[in-house]
SERO-4910 file (N, C-alpha, C, O; in steps of 0.05 Angstrom, whole numbers):
BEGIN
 pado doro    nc1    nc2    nc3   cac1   cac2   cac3    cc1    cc2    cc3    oc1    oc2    oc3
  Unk    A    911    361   -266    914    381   -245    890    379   -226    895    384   -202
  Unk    A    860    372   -236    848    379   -213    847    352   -206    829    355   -190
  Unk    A    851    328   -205    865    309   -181    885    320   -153    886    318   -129
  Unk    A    894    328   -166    922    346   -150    905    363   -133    905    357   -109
  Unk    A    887    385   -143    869    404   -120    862    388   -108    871    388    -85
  Unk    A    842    362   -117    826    350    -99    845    334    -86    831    323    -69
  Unk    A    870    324    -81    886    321    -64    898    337    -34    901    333    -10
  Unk    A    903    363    -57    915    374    -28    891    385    -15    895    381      9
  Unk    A    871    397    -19    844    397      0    840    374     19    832    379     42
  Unk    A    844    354     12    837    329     30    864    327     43    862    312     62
  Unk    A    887    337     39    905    337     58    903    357     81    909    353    104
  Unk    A    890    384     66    888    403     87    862    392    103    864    389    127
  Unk    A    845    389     94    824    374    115    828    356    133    812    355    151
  Unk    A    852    337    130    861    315    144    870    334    162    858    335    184
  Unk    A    893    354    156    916    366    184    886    377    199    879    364    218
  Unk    A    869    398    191    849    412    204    832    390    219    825    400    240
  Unk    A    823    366    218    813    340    233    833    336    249    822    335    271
  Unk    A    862    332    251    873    313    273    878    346    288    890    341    308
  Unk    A    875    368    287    885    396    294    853    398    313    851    412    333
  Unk    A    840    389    305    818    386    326    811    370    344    798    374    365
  Unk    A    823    345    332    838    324    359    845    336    383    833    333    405
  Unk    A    870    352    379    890    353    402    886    386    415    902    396    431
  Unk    A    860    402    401    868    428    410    851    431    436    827    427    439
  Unk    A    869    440    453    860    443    484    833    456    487    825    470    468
  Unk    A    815    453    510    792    468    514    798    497    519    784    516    510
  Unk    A    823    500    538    825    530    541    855    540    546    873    523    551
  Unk    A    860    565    545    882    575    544    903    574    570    922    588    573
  Unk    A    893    552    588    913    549    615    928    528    604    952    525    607
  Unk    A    905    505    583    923    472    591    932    483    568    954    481    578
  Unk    A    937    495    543    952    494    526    975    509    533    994    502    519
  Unk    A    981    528    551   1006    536    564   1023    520    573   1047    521    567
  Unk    A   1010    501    589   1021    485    610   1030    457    594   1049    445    604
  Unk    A   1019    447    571   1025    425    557   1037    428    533   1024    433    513
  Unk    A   1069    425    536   1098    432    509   1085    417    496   1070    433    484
  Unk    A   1080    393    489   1080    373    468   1048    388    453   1048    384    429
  Unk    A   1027    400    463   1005    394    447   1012    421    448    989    429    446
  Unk    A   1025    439    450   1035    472    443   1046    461    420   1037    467    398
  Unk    A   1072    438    422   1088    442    396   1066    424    371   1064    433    348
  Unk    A   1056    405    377   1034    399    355   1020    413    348   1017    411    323
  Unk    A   1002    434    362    991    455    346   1004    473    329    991    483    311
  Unk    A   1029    479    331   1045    505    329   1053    486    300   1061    498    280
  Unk    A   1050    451    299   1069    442    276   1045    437    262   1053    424    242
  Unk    A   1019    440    260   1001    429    243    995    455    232    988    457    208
  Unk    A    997    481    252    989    510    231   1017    504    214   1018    502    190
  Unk    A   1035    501    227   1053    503    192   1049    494    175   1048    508    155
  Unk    A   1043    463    173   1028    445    156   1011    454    141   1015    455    117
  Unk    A    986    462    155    963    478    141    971    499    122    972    498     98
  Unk    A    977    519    139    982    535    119   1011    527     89   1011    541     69
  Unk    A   1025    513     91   1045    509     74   1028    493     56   1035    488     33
  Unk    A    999    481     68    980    464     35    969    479     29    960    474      7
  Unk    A    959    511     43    944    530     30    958    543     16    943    555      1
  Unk    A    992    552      9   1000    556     -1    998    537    -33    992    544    -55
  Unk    A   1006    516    -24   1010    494    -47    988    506    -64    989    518    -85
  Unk    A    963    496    -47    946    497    -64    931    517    -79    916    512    -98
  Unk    A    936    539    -70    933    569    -89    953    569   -111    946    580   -132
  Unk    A    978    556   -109   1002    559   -123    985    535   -154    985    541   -177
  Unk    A    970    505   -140    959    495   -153    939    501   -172    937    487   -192
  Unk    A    923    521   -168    898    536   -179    911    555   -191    903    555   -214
  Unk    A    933    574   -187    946    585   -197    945    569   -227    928    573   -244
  Unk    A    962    554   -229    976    538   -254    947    528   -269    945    535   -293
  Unk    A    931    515   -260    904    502   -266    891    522   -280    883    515   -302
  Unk    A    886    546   -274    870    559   -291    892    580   -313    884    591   -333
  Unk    A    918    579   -304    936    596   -331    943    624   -326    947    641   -342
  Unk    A    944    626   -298    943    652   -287    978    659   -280    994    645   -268
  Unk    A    981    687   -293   1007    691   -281   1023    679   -257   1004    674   -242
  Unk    A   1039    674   -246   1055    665   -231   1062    689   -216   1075    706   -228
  Unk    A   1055    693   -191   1062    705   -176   1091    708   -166   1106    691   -176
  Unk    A   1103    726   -149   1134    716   -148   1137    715   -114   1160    713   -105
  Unk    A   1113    717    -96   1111    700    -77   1081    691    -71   1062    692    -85
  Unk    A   1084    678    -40   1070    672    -25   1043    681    -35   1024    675    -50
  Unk    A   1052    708    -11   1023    726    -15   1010    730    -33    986    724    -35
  Unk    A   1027    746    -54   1019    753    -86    994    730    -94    971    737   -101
  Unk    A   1002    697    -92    985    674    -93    961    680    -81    941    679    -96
  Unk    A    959    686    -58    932    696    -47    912    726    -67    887    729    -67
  Unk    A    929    742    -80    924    769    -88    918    758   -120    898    764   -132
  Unk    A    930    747   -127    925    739   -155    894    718   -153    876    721   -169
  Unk    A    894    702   -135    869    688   -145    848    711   -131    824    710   -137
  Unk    A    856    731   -112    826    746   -111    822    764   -138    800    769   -148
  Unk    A    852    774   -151    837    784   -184    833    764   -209    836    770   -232
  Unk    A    827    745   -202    815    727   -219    789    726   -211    773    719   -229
  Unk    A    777    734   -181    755    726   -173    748    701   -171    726    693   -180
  Unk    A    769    679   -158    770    656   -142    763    661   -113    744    650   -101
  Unk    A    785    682   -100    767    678    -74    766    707    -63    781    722    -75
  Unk    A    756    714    -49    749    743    -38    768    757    -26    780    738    -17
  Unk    A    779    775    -20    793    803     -6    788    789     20    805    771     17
  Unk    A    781    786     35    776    777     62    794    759     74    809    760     94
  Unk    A    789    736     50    806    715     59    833    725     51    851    722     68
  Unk    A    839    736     30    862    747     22    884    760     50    908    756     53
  Unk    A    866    774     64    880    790     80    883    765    110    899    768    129
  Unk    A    863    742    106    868    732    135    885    708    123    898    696    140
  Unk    A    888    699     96    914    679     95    937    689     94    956    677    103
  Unk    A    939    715     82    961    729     91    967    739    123    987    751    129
  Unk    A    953    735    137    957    738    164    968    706    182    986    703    198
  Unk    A    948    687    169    963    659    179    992    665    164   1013    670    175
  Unk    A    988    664    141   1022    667    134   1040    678    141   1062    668    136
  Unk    A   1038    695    151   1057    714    175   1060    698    195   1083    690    197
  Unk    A   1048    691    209   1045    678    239   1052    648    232   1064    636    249
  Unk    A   1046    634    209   1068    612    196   1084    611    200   1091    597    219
  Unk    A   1104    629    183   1130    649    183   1151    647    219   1174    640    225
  Unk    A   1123    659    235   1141    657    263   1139    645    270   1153    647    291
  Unk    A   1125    625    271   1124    596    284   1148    575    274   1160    558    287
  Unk    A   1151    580    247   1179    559    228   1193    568    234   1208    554    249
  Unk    A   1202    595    228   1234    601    237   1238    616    260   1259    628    263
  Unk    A   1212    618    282   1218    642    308   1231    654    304   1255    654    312
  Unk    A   1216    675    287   1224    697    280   1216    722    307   1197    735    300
  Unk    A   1226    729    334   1220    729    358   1211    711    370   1210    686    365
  Unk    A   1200    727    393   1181    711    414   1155    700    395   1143    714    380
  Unk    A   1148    664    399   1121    658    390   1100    665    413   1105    656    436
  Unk    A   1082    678    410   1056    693    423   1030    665    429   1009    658    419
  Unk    A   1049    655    453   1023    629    457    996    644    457    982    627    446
  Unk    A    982    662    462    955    671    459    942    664    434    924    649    428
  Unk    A    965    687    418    958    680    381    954    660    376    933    653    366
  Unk    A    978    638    384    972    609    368    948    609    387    928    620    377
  Unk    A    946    601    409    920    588    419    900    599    402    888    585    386
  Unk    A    894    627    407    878    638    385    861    628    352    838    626    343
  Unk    A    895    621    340    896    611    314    876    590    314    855    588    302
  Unk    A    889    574    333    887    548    337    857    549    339    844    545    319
  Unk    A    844    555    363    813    547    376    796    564    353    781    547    342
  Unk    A    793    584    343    786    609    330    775    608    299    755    600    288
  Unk    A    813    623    289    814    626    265    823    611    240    814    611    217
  Unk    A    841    598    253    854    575    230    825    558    215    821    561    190
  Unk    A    815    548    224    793    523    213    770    534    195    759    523    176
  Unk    A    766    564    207    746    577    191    755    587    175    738    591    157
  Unk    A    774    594    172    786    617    149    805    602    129    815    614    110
  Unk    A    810    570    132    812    559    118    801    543     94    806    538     71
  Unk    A    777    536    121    757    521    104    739    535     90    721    524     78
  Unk    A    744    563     91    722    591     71    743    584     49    732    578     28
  Unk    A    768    584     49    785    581     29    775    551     11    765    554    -11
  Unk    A    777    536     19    769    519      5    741    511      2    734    488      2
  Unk    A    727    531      0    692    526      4    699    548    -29    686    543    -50
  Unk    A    712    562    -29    718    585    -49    726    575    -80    720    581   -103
  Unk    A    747    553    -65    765    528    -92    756    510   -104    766    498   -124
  Unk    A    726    507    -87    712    478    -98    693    491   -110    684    479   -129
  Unk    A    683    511   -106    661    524   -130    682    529   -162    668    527   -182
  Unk    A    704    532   -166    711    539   -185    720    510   -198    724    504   -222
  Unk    A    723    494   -174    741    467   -178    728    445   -174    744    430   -164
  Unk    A    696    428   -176    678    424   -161    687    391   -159    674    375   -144
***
């Protein structure tokens, strides 16, 4: 199993590297350019669908109940004391905004993603896995 963590971490690190490739300097050219709107909008799915995996991974690795979703995955490793309330509440927030980006679920909020994108995504990921490798080293 922890081959497997140390896999999908280096997958999520890969999407978060090429997601820094292509992310615009500012919030005009990412309006104005479909193709690097829809590559950003397809690499947060990415991301977040290995941050899923990989909670779901640590989940199983240490013997911990099985959550019966998503989120729960985030809530269960903060009561194990894997990773903190903080992140808890901001991967459940990419996961929402996941959510409407895969199935446009409404209007997608180019601000947010830009937001996601320049901001929050990279830090609040990589706190996630700065959290997985102390338990997982």
């Amino acid at each position: 199993m922890k081959g497997r963590i140390k896999d999908k971490i280096e997958e999520i690190e890969n999407y978060l590297n090429e997601l820094s490739k292509i992310k615009p300097e500012n919030f005009e050219l990412y309006k104005k350019d479909f193709k690097t709107k829809t590559a950003c909008e397809r690499y947060i799915e990415k991301i977040i669908e290995a941050v899923v995996d990989l909670a779901f991974l640590v989940i199983k690795d240490k013997g911990l109940e099985l959550p019966e979703d998503d989120n729960k995955a985030f809530e269960t490793l903060a009561k194990a004391d894997i990773i903190d309330e903080i992140s808890v509440k901001k991967l459940i927030e990419a996961k929402g905004m996941r959510n409407i980006v895969a199935h446009q679920y409404g209007q997608v909020d180019d601000k947010i993603i830009f937001n996601a994108v320049t901001k929050e995504i990279e830090a609040d990921v990589n706190e996630f896995i700065i959290q997985i490798k102390k338990i997982n080293p």
